[in-house]
N, C-alpha and C positions, 0 to 999 in steps of 0.2 A: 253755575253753581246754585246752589242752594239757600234759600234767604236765612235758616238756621240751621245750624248743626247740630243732628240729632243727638252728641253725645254730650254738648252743653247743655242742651233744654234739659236731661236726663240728668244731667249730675244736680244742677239748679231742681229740678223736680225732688231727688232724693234729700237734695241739702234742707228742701222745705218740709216735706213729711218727719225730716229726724226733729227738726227746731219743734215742731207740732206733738211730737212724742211727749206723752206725759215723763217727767222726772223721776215722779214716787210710784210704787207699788205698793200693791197690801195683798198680804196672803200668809199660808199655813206653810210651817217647815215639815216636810213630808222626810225627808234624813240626811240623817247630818255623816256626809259621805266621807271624809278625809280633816287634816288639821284645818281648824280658821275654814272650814267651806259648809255650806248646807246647800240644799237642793228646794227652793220654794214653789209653792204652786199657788199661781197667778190667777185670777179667771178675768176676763178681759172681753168687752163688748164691743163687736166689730158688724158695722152695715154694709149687707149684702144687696148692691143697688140692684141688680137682678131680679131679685125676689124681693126687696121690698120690706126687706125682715134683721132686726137687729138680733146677732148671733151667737151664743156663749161660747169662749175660744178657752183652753186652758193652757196655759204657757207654765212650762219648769225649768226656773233660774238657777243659776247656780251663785251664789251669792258670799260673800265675803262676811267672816263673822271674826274680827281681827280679836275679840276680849272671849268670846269660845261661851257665851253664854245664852246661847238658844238652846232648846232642847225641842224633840219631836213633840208638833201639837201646837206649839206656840205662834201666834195669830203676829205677825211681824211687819213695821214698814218697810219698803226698801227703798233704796235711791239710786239713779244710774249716778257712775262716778262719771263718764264724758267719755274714759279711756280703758282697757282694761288692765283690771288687776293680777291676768295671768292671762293666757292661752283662751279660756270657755270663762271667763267670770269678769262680768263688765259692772258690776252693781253690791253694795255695799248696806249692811243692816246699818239701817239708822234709830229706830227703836223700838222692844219689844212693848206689844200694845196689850198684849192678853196671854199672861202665862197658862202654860198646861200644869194642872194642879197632878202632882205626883202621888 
């Protein structure tokens, strides 16, 4: 046999990169799709050891807006809740930083 099991090292692997995930996000609500939900856009810098080059990623959350008070524009924190809050929405407005002037 095998001195490890490659689907322990890998879960042990996975369990360390999530702990290492930042908690907060910041970013702009691009639309606010259905009740209590917006769609945020993230931008997130990820190293490509290949190349050598730190990368601009854009990530769009779908995020929990449970008082309904963002509006498109508005520059927002977010926070992962741990679990999700439905099907696609794992992460939760925790507070608006920079309103969009109407």
């Amino acid at each position: 046999g095998r001195l490890f099991s490659g689907c322990r090292l890998r879960e042990g692997f996975e369990r360390a990169l999530f702990e290492r995930m930042p908690k907060f996000f910041f970013g702009h609500v691009i639309k606010k799709s259905s009740t209590k939900t917006i769609k945020v856009l993230v931008h997130q810098y990820v190293f490509n050891a290949r190349a050598q080059r730190r990368l601009k990623v854009k990530t769009k959350l779908l995020t929990h807006d449970p008082e309904e008070r963002c509006n498109i524009g508005d520059f927002v924190k977010v926070r992962h809740t741990g679990e999700n809050v439905s099907k696609r929405k794992a992460h939760i407005v925790d507070r608006i930083i920079r309103a969009q002037e109407q």
